[in-house]
Every structure is written in C-alpha cells, then in structure tokens.
ROBA-270055 format. One record per residue: residue number from 0; residue in one letter; x, y, z of N, C-alpha, C, O in turn. Coordinates in nm, 3 decimals. Example, Ala and Ser with C-alpha at 12.3 -4.5 7.8 and 13.67 -1.06 7.14 Angstrom:
BEGIN
i:0&aa:A&nu:1.319&nv:-0.569&nw:0.780&cau:1.230&cav:-0.450&caw:0.780&cu:1.320&cv:-0.330&cw:0.780&ou:1.424&ov:-0.332&ow:0.846
i:1&aa:S&nu:1.285&nv:-0.225&nw:0.708&cau:1.367&cav:-0.106&caw:0.714&cu:1.290&cv:0.003&cw:0.787&ou:1.341&ov:0.114&ow:0.804
This chain:
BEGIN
i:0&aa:X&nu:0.030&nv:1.972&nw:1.624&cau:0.066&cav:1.833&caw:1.606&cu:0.037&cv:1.755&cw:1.734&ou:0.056&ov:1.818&ow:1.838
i:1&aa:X&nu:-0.009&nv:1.623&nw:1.745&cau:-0.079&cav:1.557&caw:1.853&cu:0.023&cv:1.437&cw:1.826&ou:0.042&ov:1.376&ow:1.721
i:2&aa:X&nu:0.083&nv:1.422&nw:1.951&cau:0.149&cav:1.275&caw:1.979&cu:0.063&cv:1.172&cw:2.038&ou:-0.016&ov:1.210&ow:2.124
i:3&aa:X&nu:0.065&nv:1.043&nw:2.005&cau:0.038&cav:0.932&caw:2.028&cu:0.109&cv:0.870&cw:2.157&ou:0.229&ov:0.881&ow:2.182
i:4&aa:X&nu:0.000&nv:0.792&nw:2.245&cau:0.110&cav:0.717&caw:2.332&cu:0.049&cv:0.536&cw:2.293&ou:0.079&ov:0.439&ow:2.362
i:5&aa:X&nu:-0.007&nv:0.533&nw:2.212&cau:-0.118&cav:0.396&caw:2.229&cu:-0.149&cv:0.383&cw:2.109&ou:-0.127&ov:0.465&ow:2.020
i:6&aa:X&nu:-0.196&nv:0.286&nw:2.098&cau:-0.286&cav:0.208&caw:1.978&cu:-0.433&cv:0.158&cw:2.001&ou:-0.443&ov:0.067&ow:2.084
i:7&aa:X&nu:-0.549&nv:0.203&nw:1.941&cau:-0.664&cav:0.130&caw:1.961&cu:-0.733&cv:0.084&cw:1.829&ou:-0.755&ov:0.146&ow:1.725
i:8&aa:X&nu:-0.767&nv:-0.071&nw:1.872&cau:-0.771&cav:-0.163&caw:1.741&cu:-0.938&cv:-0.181&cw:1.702&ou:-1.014&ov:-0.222&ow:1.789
i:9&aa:X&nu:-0.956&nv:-0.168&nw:1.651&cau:-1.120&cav:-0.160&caw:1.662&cu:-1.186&cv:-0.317&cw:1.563&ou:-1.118&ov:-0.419&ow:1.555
i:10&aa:X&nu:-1.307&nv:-0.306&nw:1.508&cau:-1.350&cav:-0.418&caw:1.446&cu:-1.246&cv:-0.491&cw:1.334&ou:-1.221&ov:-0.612&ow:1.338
i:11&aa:X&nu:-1.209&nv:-0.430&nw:1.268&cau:-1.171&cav:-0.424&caw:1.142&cu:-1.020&cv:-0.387&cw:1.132&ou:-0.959&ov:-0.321&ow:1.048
i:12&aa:X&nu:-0.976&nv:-0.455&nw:1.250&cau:-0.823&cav:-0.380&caw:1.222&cu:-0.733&cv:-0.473&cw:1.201&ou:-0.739&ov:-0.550&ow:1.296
i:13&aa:X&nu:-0.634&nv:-0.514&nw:1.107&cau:-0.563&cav:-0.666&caw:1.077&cu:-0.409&cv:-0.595&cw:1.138&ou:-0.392&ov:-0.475&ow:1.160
i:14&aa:X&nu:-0.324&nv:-0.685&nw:1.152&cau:-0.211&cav:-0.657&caw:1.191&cu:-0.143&cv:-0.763&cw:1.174&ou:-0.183&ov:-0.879&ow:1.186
i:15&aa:X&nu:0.018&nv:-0.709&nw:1.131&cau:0.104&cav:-0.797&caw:1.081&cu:0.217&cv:-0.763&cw:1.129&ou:0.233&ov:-0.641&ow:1.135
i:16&aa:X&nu:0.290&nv:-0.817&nw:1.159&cau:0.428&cav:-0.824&caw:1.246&cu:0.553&cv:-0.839&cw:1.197&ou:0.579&ov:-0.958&ow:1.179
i:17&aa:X&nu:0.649&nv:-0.760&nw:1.167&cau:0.760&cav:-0.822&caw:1.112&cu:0.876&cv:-0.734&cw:1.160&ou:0.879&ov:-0.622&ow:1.212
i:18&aa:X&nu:0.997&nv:-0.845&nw:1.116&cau:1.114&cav:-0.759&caw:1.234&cu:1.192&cv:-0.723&cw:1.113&ou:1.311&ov:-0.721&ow:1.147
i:19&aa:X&nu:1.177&nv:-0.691&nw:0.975&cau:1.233&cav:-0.686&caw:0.898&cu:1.175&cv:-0.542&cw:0.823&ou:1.069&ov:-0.532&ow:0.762
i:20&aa:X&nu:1.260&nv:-0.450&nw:0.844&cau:1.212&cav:-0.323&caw:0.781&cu:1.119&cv:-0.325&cw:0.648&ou:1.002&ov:-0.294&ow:0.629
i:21&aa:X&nu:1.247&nv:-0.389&nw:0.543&cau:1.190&cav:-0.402&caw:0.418&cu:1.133&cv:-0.496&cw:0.386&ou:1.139&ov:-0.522&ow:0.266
i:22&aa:X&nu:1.058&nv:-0.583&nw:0.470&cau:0.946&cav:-0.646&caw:0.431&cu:0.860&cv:-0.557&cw:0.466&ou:0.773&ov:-0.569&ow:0.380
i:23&aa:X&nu:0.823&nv:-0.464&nw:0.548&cau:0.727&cav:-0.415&caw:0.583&cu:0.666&cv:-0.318&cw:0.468&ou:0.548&ov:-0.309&ow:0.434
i:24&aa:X&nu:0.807&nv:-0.230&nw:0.404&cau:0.764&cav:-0.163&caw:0.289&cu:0.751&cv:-0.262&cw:0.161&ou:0.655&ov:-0.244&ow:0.086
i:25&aa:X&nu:0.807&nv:-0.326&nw:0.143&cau:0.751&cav:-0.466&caw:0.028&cu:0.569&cv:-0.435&cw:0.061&ou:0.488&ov:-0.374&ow:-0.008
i:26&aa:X&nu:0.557&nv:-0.480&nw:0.145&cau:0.448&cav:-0.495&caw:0.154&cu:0.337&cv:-0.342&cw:0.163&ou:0.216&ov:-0.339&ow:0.136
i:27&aa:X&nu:0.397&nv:-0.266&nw:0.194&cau:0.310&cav:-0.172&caw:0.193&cu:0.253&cv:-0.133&cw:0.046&ou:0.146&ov:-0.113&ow:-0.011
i:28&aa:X&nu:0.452&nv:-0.137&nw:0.008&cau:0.429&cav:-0.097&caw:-0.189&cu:0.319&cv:-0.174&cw:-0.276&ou:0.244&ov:-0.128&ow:-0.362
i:29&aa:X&nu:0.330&nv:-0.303&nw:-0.230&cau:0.232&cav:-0.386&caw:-0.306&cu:0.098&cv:-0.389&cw:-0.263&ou:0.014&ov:-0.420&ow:-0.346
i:30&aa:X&nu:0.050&nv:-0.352&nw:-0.105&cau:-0.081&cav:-0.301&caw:-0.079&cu:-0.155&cv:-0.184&cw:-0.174&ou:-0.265&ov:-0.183&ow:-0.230
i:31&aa:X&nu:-0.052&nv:-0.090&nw:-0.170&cau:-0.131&cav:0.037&caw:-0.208&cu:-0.103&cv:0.046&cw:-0.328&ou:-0.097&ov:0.163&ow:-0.366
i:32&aa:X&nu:-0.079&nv:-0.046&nw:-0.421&cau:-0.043&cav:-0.039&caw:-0.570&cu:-0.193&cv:-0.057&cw:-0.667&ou:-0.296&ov:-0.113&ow:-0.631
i:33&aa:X&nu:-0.172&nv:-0.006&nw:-0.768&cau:-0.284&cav:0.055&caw:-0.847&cu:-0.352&cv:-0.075&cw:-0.909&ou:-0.462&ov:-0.071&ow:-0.964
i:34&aa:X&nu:-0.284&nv:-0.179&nw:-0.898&cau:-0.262&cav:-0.307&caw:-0.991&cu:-0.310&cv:-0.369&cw:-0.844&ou:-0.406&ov:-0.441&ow:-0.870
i:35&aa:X&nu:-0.290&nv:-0.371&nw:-0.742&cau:-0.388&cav:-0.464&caw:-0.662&cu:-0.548&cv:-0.399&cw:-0.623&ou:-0.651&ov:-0.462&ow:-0.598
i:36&aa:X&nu:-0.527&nv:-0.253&nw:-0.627&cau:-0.628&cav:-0.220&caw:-0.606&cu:-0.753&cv:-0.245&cw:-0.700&ou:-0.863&ov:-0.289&ow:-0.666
i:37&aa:X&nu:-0.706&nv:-0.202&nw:-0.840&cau:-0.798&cav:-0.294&caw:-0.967&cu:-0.853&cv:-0.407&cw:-0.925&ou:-0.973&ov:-0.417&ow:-0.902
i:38&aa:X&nu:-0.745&nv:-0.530&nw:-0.908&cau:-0.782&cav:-0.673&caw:-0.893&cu:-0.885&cv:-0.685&cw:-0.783&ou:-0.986&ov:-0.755&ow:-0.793
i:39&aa:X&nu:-0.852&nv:-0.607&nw:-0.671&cau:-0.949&cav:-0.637&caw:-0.549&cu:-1.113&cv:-0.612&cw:-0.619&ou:-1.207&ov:-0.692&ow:-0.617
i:40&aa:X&nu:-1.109&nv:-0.504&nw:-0.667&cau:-1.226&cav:-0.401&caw:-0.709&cu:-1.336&cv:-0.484&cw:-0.696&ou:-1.425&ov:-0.447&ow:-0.620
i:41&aa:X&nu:-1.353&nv:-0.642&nw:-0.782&cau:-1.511&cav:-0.708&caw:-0.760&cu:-1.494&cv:-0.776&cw:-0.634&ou:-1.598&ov:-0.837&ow:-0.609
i:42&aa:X&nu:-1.417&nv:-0.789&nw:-0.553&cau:-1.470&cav:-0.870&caw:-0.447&cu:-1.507&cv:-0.705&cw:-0.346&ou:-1.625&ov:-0.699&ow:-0.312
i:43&aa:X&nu:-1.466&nv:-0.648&nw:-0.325&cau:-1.477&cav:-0.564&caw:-0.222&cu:-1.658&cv:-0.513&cw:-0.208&ou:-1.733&ov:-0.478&ow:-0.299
i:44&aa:X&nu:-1.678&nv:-0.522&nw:-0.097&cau:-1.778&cav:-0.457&caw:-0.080&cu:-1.864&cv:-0.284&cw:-0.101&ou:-1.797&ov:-0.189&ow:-0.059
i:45&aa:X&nu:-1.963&nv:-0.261&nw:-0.145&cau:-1.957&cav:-0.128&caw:-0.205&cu:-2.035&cv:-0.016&cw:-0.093&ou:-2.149&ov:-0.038&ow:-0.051
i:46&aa:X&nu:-2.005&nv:0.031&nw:-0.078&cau:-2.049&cav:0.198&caw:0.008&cu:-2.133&cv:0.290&cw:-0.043&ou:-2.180&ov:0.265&ow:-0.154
i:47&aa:X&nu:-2.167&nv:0.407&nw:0.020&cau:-2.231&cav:0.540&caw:-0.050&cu:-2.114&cv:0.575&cw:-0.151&ou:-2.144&ov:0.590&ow:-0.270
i:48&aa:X&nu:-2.014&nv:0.586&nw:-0.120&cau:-1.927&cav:0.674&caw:-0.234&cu:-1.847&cv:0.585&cw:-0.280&ou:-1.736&ov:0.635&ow:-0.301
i:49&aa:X&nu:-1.855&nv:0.409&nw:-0.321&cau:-1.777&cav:0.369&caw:-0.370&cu:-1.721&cv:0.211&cw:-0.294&ou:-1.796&ov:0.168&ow:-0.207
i:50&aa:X&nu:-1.624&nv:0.147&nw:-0.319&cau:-1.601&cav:0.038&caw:-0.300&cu:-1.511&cv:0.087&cw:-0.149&ou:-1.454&ov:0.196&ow:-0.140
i:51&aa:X&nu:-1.513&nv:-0.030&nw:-0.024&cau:-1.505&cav:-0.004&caw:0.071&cu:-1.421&cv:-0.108&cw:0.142&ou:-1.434&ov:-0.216&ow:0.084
i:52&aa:X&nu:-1.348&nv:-0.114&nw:0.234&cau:-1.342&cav:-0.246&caw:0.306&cu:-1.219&cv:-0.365&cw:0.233&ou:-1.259&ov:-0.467&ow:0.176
i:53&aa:X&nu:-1.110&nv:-0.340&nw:0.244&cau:-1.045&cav:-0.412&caw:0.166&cu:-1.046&cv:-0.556&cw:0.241&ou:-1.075&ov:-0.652&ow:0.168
i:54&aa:X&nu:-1.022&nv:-0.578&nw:0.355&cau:-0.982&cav:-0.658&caw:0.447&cu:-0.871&cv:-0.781&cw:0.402&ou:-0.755&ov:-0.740&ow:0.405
i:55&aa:X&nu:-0.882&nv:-0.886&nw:0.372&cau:-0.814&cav:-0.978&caw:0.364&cu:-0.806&cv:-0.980&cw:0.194&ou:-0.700&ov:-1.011&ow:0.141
i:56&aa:X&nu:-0.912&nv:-0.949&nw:0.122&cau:-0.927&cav:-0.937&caw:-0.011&cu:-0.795&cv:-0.954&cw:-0.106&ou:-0.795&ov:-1.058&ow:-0.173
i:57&aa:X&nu:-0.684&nv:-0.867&nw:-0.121&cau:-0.580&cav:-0.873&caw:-0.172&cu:-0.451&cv:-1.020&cw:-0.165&ou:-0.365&ov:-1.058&ow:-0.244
i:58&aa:X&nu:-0.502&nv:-1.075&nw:-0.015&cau:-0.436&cav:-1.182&caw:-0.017&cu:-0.543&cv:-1.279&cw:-0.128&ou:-0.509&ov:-1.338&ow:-0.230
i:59&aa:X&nu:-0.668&nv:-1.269&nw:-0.071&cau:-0.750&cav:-1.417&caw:-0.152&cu:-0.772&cv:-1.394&cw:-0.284&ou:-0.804&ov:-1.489&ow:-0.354
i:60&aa:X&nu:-0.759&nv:-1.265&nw:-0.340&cau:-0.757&cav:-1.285&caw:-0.485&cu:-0.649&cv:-1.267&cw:-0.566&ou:-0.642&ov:-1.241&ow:-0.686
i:61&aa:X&nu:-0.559&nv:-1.286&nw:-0.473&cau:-0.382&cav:-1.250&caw:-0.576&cu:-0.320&cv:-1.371&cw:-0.518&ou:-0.371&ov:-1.440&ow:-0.430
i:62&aa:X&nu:-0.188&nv:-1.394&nw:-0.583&cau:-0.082&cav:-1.513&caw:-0.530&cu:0.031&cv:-1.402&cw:-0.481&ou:0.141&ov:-1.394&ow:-0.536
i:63&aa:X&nu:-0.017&nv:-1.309&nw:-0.358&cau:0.087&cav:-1.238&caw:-0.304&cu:0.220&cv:-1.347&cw:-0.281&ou:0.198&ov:-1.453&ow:-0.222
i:64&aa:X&nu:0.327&nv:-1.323&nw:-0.320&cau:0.461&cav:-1.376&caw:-0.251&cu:0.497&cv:-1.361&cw:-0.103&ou:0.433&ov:-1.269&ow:-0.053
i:65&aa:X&nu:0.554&nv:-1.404&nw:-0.045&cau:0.614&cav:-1.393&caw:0.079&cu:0.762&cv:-1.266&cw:0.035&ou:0.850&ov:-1.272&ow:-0.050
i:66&aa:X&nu:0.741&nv:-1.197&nw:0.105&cau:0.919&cav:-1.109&caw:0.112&cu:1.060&cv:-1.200&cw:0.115&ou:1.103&ov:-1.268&ow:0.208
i:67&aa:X&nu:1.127&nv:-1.173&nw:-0.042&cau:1.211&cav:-1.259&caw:-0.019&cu:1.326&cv:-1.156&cw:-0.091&ou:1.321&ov:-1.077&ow:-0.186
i:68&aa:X&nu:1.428&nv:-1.195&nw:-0.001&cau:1.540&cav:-1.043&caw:0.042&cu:1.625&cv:-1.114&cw:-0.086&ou:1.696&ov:-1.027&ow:-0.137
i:69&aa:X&nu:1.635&nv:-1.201&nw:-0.131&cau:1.682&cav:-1.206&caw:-0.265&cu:1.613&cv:-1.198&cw:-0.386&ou:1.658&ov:-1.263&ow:-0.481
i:70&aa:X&nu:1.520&nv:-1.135&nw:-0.399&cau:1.430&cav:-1.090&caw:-0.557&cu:1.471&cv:-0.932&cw:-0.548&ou:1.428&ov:-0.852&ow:-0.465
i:71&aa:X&nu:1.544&nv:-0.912&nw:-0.630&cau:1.579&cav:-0.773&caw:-0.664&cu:1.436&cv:-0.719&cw:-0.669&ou:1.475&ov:-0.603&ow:-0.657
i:72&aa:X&nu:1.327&nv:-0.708&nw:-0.674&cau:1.197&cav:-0.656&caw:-0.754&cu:1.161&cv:-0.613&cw:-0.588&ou:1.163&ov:-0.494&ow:-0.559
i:73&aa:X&nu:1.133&nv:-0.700&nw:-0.496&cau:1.106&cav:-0.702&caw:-0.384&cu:1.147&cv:-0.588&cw:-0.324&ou:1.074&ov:-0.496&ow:-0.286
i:74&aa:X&nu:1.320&nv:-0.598&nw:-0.313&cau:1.369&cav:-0.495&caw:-0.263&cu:1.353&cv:-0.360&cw:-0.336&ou:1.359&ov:-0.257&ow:-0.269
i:75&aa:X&nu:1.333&nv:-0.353&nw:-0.477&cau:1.296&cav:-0.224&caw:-0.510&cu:1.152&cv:-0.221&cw:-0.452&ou:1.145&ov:-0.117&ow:-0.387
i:76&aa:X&nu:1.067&nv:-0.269&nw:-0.447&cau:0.962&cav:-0.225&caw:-0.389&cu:0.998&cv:-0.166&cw:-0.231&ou:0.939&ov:-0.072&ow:-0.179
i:77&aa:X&nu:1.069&nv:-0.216&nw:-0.190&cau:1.054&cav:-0.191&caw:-0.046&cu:1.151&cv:-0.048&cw:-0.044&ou:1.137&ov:0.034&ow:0.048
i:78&aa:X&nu:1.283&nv:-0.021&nw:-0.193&cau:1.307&cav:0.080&caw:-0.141&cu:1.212&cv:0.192&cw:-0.170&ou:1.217&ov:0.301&ow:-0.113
i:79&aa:X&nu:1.109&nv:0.153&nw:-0.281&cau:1.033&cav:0.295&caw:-0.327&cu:0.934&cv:0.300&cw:-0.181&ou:0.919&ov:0.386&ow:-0.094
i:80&aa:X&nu:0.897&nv:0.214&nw:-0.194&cau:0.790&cav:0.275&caw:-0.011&cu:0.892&cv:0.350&cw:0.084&ou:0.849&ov:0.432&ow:0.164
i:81&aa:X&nu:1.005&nv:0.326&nw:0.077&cau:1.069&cav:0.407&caw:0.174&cu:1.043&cv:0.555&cw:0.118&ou:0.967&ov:0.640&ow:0.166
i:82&aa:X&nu:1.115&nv:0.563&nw:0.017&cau:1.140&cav:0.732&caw:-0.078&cu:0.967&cv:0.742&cw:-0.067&ou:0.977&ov:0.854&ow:-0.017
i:83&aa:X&nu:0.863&nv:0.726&nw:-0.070&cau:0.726&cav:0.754&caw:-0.075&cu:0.729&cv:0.844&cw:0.080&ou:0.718&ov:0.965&ow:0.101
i:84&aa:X&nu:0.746&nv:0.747&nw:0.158&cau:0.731&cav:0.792&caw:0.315&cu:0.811&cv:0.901&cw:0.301&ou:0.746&ov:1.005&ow:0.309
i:85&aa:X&nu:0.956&nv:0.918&nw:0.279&cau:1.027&cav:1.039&caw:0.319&cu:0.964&cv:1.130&cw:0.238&ou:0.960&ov:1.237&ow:0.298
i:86&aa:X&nu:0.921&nv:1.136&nw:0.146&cau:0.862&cav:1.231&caw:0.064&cu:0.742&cv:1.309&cw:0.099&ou:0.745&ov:1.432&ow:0.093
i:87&aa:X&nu:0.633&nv:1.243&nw:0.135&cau:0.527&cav:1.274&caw:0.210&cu:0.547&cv:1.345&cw:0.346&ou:0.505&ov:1.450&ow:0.395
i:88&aa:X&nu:0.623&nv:1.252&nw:0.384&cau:0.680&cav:1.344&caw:0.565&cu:0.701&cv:1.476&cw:0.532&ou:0.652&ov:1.565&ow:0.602
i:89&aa:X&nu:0.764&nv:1.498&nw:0.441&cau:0.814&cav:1.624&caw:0.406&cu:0.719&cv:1.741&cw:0.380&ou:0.742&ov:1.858&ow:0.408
i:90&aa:X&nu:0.572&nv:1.675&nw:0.302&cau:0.474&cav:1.794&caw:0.297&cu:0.383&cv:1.823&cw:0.353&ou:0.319&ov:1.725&ow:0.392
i:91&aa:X&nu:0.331&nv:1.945&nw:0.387&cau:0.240&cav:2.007&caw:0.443&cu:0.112&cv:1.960&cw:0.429&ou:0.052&ov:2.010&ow:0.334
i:92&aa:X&nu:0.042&nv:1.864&nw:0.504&cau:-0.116&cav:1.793&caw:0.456&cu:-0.187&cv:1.868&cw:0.571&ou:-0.168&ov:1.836&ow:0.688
i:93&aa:X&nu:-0.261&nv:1.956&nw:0.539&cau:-0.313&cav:2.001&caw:0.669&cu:-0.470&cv:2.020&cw:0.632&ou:-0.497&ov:1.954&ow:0.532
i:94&aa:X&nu:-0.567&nv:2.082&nw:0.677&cau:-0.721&cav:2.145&caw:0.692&cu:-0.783&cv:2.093&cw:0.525&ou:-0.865&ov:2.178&ow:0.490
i:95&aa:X&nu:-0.770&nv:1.993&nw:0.429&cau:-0.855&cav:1.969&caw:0.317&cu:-0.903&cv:1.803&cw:0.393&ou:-0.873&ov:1.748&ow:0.499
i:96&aa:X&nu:-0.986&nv:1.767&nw:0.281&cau:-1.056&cav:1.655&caw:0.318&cu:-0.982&cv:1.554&cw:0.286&ou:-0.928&ov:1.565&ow:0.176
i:97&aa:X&nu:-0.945&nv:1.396&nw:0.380&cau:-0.876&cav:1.322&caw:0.314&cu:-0.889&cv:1.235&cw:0.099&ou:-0.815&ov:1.164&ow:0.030
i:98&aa:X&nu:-1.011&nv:1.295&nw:0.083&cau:-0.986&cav:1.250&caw:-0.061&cu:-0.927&cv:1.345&cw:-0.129&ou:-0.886&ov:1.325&ow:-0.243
i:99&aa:X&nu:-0.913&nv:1.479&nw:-0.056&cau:-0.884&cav:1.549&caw:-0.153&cu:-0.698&cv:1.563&cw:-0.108&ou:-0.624&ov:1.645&ow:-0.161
i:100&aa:X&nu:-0.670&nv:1.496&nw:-0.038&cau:-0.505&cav:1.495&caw:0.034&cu:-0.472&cv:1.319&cw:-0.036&ou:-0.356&ov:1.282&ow:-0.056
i:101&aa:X&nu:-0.511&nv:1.288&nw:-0.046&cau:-0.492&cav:1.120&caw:-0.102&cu:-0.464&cv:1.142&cw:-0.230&ou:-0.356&ov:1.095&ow:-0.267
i:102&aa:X&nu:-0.555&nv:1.221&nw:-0.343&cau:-0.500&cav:1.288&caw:-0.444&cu:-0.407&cv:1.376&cw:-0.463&ou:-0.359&ov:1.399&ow:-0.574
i:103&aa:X&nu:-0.379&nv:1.424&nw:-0.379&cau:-0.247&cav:1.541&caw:-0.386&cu:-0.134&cv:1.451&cw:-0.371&ou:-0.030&ov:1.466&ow:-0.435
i:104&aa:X&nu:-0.157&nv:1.345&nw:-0.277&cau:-0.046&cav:1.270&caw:-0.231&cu:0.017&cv:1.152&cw:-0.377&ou:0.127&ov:1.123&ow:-0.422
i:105&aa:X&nu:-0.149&nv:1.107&nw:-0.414&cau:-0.068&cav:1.019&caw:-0.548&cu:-0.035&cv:1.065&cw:-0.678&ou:-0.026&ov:0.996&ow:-0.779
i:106&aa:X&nu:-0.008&nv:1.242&nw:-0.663&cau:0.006&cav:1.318&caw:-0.749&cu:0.116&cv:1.350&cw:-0.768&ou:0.183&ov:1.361&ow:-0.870
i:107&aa:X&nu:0.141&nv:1.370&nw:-0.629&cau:0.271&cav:1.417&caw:-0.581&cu:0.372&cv:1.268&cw:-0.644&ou:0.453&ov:1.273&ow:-0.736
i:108&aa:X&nu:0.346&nv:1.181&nw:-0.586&cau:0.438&cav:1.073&caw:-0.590&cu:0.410&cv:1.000&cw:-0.742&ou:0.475&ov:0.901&ow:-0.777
i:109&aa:X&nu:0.340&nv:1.042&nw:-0.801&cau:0.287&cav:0.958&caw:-0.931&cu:0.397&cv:0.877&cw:-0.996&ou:0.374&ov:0.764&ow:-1.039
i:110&aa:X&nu:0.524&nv:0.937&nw:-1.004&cau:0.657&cav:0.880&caw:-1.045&cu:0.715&cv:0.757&cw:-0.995&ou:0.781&ov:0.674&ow:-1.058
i:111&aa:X&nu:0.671&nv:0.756&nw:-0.836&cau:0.702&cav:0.627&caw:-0.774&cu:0.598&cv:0.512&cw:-0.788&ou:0.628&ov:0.394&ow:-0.769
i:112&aa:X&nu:0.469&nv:0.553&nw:-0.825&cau:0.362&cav:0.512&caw:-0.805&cu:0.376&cv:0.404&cw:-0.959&ou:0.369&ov:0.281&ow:-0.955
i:113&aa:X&nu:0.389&nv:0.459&nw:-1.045&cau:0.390&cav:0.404&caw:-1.189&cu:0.510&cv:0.294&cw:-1.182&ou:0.492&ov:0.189&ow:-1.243
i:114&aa:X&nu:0.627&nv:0.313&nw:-1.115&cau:0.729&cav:0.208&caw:-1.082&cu:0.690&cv:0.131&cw:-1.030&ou:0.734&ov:0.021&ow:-1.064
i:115&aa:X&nu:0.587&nv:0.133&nw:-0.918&cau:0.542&cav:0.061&caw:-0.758&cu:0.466&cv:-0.042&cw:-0.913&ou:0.504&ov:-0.152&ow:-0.954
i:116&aa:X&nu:0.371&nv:0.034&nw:-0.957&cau:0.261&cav:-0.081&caw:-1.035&cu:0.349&cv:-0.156&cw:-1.118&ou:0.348&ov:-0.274&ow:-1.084
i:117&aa:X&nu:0.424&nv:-0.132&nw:-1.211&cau:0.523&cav:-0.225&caw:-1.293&cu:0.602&cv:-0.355&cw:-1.233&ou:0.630&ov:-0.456&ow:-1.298
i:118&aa:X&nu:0.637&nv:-0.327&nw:-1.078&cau:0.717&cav:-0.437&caw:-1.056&cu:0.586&cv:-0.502&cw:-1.000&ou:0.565&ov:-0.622&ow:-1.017
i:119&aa:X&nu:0.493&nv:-0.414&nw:-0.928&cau:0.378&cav:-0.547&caw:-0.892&cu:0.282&cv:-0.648&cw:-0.963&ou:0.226&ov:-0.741&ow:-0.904
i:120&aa:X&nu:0.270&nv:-0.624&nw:-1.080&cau:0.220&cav:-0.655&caw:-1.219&cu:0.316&cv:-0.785&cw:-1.252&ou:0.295&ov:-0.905&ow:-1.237
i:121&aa:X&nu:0.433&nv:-0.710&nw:-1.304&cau:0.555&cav:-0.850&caw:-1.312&cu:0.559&cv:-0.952&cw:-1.170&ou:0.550&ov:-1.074&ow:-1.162
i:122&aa:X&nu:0.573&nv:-0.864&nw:-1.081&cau:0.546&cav:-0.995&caw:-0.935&cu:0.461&cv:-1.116&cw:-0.962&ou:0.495&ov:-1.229&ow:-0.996
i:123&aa:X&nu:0.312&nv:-1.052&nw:-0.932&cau:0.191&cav:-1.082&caw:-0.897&cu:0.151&cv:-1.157&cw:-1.069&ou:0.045&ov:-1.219&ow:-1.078
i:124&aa:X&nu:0.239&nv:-1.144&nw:-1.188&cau:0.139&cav:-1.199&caw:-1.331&cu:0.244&cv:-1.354&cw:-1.303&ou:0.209&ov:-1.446&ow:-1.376
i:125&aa:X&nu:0.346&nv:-1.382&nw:-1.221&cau:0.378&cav:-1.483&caw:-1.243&cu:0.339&cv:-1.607&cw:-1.202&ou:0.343&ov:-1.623&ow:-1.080
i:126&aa:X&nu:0.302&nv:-1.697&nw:-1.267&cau:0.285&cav:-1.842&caw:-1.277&cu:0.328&cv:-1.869&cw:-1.092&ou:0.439&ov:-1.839&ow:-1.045
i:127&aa:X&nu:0.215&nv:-1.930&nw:-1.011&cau:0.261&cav:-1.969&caw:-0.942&cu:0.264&cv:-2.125&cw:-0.897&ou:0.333&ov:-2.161&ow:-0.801
C-alpha cells in the first residue's frame, strides 16, 4: 500500500470544493449514476475503446440541482455514496485491470447502484 503526501492536477482535472460532507456524496452519487452517464453518452467525445472524457458534460446537458439538505432524495443520495465507499474500502481490488475491477465493483454494489439511478431520474426528470 503507497501513501500519498500531495496532489498533482494535470490538463483535465476539475475540482470542486465543499465544506459539507453530504454534498460531496450527493454529488458523487449523481456523477457516477447510470442515468447521467446515458444522458452524457452523445456529447462525450469517443476513444479507441469507447466514449471518453466526461468533463463538464453532465452539468451542460442535465439541470443538475444544487445540494439542498432539505430534499429527502438528496440526502439519500448522499447517504448511499457513503454505504458505496464503506463497502468498497472493505474489498480486496488488487493485480486485475481497472475495467475489469470497475465491473466487479458495480457488481458488487448493483443494489445501491439501482437506488442511486431511481432517485437521480426522479431528481434530474423534474421540470425546471
């Protein structure tokens, strides 16, 4: 295991700041949800093995919400990214290739994953 003392930000690296735990997982839940990843799909740029490069994409083609600590939906999102993280911490990802650990991982969690897409769907389909 290799500890970190630093951060290095390279071309392509966005960063967002917040002093609020569960906005941070709000937001993670609704990044990596199956239902934004779809939506992004035609704008994103395409690669040798596939679509690439999310960058800002998810904000300009969705009416993401701002984190708001009174939408019950919100906060379940933010608590399932938590239970995701503790869950993962917990398993052994070691010597396979990351596509083939990215699948184990949304395999593993598929249960949270199918919740994560339902509230982001209801979020993200409302009238803004």
């Amino acid at each position: 295991s290799r500890s970190t003392r630093g951060f290095f930000a390279e071309v392509e690296t966005f960063f967002y700041q917040t002093e609020e735990l569960k906005e941070a997982h709000y937001l993670c839940a609704l990044l990596n949800s199956q239902y934004v990843d779809e939506a992004i799909k035609p704008y994103q740029t395409k690669g040798a093995w596939g679509e690439r490069h999310i960058e800002r994409r998810p904000f300009e083609a969705l009416p993401i919400p701002r984190f708001d600590a009174k939408d019950k939906r919100h906060l379940k999102l933010a608590e399932l990214s938590q239970e995701c993280h503790r869950k993962v911490a917990q398993l052994a990802l070691e010597g396979k290739s990351i596509g083939f650990l990215r699948n184990k991982v949304r395999d593993y969690l598929s249960t949270e994953f199918d919740e994560i897409d339902k509230l982001v769907k209801d979020i993200l389909s409302e009238p803004v």
